[in-house]
PLY file of the C-alpha trace (Angstrom):
ply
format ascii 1.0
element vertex 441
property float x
property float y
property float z
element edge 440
property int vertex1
property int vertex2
end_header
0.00 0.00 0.00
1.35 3.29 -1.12
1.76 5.56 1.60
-0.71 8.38 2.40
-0.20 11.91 0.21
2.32 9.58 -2.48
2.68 11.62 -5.78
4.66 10.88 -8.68
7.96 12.82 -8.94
8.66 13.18 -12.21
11.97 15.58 -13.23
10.82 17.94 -16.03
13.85 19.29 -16.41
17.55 20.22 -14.68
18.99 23.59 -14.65
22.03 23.77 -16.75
25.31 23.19 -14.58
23.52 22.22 -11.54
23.94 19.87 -9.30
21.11 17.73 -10.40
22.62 17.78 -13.89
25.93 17.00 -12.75
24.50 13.92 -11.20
23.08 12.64 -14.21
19.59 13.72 -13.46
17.57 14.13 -16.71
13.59 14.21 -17.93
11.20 11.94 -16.92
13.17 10.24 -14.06
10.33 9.78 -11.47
12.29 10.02 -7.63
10.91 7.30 -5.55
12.88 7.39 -2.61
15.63 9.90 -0.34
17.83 7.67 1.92
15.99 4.61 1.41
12.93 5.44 2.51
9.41 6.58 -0.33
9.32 10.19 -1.12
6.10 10.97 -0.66
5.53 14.86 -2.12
7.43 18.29 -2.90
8.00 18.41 0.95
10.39 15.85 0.84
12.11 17.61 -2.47
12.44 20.46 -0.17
13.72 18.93 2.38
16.93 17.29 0.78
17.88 20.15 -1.39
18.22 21.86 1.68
20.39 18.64 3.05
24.39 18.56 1.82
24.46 14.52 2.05
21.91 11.98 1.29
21.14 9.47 -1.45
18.14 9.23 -4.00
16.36 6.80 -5.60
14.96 6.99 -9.07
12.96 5.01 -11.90
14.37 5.92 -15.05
12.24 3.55 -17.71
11.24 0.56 -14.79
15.03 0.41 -13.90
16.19 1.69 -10.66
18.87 3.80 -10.28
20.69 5.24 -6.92
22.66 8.62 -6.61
24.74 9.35 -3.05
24.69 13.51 -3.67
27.07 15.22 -1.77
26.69 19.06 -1.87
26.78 22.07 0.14
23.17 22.83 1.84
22.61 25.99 0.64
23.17 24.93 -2.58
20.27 24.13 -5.25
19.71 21.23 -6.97
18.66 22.86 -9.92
15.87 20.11 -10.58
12.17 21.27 -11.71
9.23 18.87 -11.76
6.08 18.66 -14.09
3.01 20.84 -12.62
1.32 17.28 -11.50
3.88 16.72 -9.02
2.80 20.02 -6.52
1.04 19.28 -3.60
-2.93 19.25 -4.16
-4.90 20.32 -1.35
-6.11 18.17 1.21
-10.03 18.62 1.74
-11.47 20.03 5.02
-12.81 17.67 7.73
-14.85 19.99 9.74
-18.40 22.09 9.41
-17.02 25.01 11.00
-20.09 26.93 12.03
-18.34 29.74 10.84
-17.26 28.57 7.48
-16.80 31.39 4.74
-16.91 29.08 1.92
-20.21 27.91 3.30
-21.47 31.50 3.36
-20.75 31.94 -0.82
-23.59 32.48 -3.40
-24.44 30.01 -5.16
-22.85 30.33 -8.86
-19.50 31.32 -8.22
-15.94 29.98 -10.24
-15.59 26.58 -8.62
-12.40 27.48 -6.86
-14.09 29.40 -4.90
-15.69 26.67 -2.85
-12.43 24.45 -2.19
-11.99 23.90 1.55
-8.22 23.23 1.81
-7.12 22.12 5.51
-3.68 20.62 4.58
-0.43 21.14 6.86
1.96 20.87 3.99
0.25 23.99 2.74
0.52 25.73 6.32
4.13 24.81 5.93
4.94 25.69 3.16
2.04 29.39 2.66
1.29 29.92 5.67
-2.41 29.32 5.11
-4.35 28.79 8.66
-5.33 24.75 9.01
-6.87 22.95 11.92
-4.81 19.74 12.26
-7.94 17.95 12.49
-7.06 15.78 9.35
-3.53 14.89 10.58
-2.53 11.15 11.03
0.15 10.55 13.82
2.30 9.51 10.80
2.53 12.81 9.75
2.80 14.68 12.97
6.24 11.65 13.34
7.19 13.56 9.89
6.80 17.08 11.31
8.47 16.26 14.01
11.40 14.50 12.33
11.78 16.59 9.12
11.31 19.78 11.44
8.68 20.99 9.02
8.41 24.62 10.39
6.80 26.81 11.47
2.87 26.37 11.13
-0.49 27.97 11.23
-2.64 26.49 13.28
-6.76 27.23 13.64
-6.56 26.87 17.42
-10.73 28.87 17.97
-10.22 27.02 21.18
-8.76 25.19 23.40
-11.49 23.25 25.12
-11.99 20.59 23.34
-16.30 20.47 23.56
-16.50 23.94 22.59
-13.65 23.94 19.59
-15.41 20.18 18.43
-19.06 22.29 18.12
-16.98 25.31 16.35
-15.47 23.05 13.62
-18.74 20.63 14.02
-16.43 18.04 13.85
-17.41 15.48 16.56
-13.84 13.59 16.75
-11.25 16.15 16.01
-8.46 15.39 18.59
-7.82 17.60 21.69
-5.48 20.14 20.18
-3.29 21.01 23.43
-1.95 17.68 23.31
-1.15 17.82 19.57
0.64 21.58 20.26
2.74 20.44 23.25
3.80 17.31 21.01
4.45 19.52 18.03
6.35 22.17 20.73
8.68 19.67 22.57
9.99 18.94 18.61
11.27 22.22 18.30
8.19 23.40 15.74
7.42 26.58 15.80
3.66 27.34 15.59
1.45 30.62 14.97
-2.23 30.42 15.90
-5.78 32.23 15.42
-8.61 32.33 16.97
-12.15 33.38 15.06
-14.13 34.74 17.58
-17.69 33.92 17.65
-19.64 36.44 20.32
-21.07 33.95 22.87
-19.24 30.86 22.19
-15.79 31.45 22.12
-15.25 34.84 23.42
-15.29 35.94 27.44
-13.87 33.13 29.48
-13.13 30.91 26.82
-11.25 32.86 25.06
-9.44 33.88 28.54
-8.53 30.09 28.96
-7.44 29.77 25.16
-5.23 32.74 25.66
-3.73 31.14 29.03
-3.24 27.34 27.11
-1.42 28.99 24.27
1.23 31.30 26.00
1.86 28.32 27.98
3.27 26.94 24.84
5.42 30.06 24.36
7.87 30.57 22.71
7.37 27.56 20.45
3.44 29.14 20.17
5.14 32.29 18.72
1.38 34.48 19.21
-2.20 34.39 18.78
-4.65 36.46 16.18
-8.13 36.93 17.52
-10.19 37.70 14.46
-14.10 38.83 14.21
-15.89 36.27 12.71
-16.69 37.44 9.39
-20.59 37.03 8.22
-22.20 37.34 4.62
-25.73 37.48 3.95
-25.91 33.91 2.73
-26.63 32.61 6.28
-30.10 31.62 6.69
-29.78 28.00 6.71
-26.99 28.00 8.70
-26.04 27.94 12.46
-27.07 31.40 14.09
-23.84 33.11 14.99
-24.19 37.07 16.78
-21.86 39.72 14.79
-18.95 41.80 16.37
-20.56 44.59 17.31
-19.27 47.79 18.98
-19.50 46.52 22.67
-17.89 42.99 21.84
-15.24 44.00 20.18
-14.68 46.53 22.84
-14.80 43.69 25.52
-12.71 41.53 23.28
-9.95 43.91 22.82
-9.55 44.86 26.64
-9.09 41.07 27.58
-6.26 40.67 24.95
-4.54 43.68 25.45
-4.76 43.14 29.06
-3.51 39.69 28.78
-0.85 40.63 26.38
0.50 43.06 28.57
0.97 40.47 31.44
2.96 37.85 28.37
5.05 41.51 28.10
5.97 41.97 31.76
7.49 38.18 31.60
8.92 38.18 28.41
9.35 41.62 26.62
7.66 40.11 23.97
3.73 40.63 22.24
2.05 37.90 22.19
-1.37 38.11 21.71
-3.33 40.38 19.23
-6.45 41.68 17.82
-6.99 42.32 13.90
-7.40 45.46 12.79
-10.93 45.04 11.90
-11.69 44.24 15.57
-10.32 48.07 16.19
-12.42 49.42 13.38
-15.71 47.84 15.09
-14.73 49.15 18.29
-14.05 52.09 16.96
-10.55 52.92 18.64
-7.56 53.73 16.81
-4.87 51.19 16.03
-1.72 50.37 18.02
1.20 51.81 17.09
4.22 50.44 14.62
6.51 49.72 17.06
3.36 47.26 18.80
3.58 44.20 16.32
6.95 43.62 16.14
8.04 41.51 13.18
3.99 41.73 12.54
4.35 38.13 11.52
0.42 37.97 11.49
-0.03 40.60 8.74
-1.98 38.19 6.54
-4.36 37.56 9.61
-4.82 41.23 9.45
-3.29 42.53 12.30
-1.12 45.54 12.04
-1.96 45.60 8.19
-3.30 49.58 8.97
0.19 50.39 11.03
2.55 49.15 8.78
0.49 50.94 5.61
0.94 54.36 7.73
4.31 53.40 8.51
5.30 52.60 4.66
3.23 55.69 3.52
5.05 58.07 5.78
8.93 56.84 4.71
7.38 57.02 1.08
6.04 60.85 1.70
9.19 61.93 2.79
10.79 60.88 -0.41
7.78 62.47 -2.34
8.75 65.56 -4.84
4.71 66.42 -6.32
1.39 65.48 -6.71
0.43 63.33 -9.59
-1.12 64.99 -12.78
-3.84 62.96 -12.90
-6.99 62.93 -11.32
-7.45 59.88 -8.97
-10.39 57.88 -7.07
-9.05 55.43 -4.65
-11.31 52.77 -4.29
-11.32 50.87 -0.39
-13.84 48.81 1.66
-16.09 50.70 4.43
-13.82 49.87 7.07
-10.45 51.51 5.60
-11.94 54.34 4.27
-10.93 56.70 7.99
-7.48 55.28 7.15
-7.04 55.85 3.65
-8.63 59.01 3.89
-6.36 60.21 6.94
-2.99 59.42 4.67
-4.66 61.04 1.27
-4.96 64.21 3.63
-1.69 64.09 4.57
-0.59 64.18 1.18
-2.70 66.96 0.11
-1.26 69.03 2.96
2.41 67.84 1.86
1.17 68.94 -1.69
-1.76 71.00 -1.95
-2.29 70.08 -6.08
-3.09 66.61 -5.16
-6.38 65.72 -6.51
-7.75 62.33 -5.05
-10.57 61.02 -3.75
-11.77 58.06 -1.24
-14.54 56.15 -2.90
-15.67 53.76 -0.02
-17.56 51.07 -1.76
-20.37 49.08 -0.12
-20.14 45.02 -0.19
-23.72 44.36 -1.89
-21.97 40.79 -3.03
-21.24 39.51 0.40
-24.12 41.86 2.43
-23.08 45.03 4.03
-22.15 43.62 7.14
-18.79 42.53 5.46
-16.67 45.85 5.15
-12.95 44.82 4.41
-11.42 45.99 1.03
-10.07 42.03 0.54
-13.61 40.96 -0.16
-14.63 43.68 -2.20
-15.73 42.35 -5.96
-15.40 43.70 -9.64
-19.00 44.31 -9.83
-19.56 46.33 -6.63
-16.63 48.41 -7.52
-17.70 48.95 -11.48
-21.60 50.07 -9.84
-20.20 52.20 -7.37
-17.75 53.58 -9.55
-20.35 54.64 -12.82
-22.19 56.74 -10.28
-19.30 58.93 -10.18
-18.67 61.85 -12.50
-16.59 61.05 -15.46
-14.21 63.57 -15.15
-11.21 61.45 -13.76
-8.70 59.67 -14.66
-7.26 56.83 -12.44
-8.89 54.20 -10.53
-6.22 53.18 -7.69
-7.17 49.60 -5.80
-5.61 47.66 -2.96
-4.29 44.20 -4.32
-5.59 42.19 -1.65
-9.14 42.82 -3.71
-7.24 40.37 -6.64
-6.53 36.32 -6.27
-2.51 36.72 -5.23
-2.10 34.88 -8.70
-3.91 36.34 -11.20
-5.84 39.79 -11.69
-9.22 38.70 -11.15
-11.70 39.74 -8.65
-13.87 37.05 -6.25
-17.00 37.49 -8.17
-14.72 35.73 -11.35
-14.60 39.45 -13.04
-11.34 40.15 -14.13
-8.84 43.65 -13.76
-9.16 43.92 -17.23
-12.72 43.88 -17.68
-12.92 46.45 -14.92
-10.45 48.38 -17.14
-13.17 48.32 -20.03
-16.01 49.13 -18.02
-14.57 51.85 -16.70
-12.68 53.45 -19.86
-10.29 54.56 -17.21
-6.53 53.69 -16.00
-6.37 51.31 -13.07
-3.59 51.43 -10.73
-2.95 48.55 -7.78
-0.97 49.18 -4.56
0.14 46.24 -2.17
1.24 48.78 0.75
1.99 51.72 2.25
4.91 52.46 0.03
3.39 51.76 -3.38
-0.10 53.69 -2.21
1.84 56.76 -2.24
3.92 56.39 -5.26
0.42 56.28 -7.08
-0.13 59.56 -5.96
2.73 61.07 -5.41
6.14 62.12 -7.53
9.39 60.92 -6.16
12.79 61.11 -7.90
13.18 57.72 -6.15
10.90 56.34 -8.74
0 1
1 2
2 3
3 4
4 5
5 6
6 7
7 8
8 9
9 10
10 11
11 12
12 13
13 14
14 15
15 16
16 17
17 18
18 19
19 20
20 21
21 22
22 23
23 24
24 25
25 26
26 27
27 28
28 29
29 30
30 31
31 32
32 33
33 34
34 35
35 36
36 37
37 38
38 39
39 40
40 41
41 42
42 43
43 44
44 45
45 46
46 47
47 48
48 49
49 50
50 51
51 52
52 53
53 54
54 55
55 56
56 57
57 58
58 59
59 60
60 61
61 62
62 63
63 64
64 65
65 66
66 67
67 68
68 69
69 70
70 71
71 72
72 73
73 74
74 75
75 76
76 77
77 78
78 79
79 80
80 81
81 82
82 83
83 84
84 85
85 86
86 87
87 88
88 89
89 90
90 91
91 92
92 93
93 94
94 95
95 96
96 97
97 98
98 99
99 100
100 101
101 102
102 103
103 104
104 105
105 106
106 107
107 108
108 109
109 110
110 111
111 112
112 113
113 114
114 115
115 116
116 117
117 118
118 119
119 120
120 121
121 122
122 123
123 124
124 125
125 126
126 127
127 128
128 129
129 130
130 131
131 132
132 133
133 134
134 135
135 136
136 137
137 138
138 139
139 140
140 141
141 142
142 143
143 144
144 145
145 146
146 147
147 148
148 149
149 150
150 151
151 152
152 153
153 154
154 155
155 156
156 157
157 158
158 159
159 160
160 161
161 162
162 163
163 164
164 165
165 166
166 167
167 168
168 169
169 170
170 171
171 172
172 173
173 174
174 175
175 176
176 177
177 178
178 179
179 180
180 181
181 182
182 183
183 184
184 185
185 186
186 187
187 188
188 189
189 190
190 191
191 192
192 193
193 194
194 195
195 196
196 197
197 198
198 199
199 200
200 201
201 202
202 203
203 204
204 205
205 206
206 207
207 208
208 209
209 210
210 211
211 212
212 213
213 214
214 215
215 216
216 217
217 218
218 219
219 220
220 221
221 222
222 223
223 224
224 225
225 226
226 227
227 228
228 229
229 230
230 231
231 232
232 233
233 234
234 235
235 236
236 237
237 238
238 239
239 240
240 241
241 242
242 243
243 244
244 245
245 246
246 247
247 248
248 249
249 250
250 251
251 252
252 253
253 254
254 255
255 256
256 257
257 258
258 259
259 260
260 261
261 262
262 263
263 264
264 265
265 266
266 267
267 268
268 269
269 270
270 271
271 272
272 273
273 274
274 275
275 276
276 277
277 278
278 279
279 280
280 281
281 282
282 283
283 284
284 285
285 286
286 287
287 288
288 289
289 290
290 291
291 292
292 293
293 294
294 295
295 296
296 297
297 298
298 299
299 300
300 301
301 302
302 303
303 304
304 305
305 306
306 307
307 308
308 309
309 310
310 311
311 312
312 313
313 314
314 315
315 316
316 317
317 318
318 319
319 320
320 321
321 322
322 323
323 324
324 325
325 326
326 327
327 328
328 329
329 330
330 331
331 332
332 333
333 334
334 335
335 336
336 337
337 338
338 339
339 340
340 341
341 342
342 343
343 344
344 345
345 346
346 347
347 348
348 349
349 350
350 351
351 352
352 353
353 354
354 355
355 356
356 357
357 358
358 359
359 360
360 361
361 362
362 363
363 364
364 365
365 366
366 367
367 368
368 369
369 370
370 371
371 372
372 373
373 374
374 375
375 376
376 377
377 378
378 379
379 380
380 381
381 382
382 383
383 384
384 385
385 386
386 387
387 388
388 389
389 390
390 391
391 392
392 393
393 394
394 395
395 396
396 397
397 398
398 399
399 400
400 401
401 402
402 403
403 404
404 405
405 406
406 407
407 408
408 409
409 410
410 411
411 412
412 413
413 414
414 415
415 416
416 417
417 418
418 419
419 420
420 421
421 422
422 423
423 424
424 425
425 426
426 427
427 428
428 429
429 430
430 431
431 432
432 433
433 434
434 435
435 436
436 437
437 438
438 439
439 440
């Protein structure tokens, strides 16, 4: 029996002069095993090329063939593999009551509504998985291969309460699984979705507590505001964030925060940005998120775009000729306004706009600019008078692959829609060279 997550590693090709070529490596050897033992997926690829001794195993026609490679670790192999060979995701095993996928219209590009939970993909993007799926074979492999760090969907840490969030009746306990993955050396990053009245208040308190006892192999914690569409009627009744949770919310994980500070000088726990906004306080500081290792959880994404815009302004020689609309979601229009300001006081001839755009899509209750779509931006937009000339956008609106919006729309389309010039800024930095001059250009 082939063992679990086996793909075919076929060679498509070897860099010229590389190591792999030197070896005798060539297209269509398949690589079936590193030091003797199956090699199961690109994990294991990754692993050795990172190694400077070990031997592989290949099938080159039905006959096998054995290379000892001897190299120095930070050198490449130079080997590249057919598409078929890259990990495919591994399918979801829970019914999390909170599900976004589940909370999609009906319609939508099919990729839409893959449910990926797969700890190869944690390892090797970052992406957020609850370990629910994991076979103690693979935990051995973690362990072994030192497959870090990952992103673990923690939501809780009593098990009752985070089985009912992920309505999965037999996921395992998850301290146990941390503390095994911690003793390895692993290094983990966690989240928490927080539901108002399930895992909030004291649970959350006690989720807090179990993970900084993990620290500093638990790195920190996210607490995010559950995010709701309007595609929820047939589905488990979960209370929004409003103003007074995520109020309550953010004064328990400060507070706690600041006693993980006093011991080890160190943040540890955080709120996303998007709790702030529905609280309505301002956000912390730079300085406050460190490394801000959980900027794609969305914490500290508003400090470090006033922190990027700033160094950018002071580089800045004169407004842009042009006459732009930035487009944002409802919650980042105070904060893209409050830096478009700032420019027009640095250089009074700026002419730009904030167009906050509502999310009619998703339902109004869902106010980030990452889940805005092509076709609530193009409506708001043909409302406006004509008489401008550039349409500036966050990325995080596009797939991080290709320019095309969540409702399957693509940038281009926009584009000719719009008759207009569209301009996309990933940060702080690029956001003002869009509207700004700079001789650093």
């Amino acid at each position: 029996m082939l063992p679990l997550f086996m793909n075919m590693l076929k060679i498509l090709n070897c860099d010229k002069n590389s190591i792999a070529q030197k070896f005798g490596f060539t297209t269509d050897d398949v690589i079936v095993s590193f030091n003797g033992e199956p090699a199961l997926d690109m994990l294991d690829v990754a692993y050795f090329d990172s190694q400077s001794n070990f031997t592989v195993g290949i099938d080159r026609n039905g006959k096998q063939i054995f290379h000892h490679v001897k190299k120095s670790s930070i050198e490449p192999m130079g080997w590249n593999f057919y598409d078929e060979c890259y990990i495919e995701p591994r399918w979801c095993a829970n019914k999390c009551l909170f599900c976004f996928v589940d909370q999609l219209p009906k319609g939508q590009r099919k990729t839409l509504y893959v449910k990926d939970d797969d700890w190869r993909l944690s390892f090797v993007s970052g992406n957020y998985v609850t370990l629910t799926n994991i076979s103690d074979a693979e935990v051995d492999r973690i362990k072994t291969k030192k497959f870090s760090p990952i992103y673990v969907s923690v939501h809780a840490t009593d098990d009752e309460l985070r089985r009912k969030l992920l309505g999965n009746k037999t996921a395992r306990p998850i301290v146990p699984l941390l503390k095994e993955l911690a003793s390895a050396g692993i290094t983990m990053y966690t989240q928490v979705v927080m539901c108002p009245n399930l895992n909030d208040g004291i649970a959350l308190q006690k989720t807090l507590n179990d993970l900084f006892d993990l620290y500093p192999r638990v790195q920190n914690v996210a607490v995010v505001p559950v995010g709701l569409t309007k595609y929820r009627s047939k589905l488990y009744h979960i209370d929004v964030v409003d103003k007074t949770c995520a109020n309550n919310a953010i004064d328990l994980v400060e507070s706690f925060d600041k006693a993980c500070y006093d011991k080890t000088g160190n943040h540890f726990a955080y709120c996303s940005d998007e709790m702030y906004v529905y609280a309505e306080r301002d956000i912390p500081s730079f300085t406050y998120y460190g490394e801000f290792e959980q900027l794609e959880n969305g914490v500290g994404l508003i400090a470090d775009f006033r922190h990027q815009f700033d160094l950018a302004l002071e580089d800045s020689t004169a407004a842009k000729s042009q006459r732009i609309v930035v487009i944002c979601g409802i919650s980042a229009k105070k904060y893209v306004e409050e830096v478009v300001q700032k420019a027009k006081s640095a250089f009074p001839k700026l002419d730009c706009t904030v167009l906050a755009v509502e999310n009619k899509f998703f339902g109004s209750s869902v106010t980030v600019s990452g889940l805005l779509v092509g076709s609530d931006v193009l409506e708001a937009v043909q409302k406006l008078p004509s008489d401008f000339d550039t349409l500036l956008l966050p990325r995080v609106m596009l797939r991080e692959i290709e320019d095309v919006f969540l409702d399957g729309m693509t940038l281009e389309e926009l584009k000719k829609a719009t008759g207009k010039t569209i301009e996309i800024s990933a940060d702080g930095y690029e956001f003002c060279r869009a509207i700004l001059e700079s001789d650093y250009e």
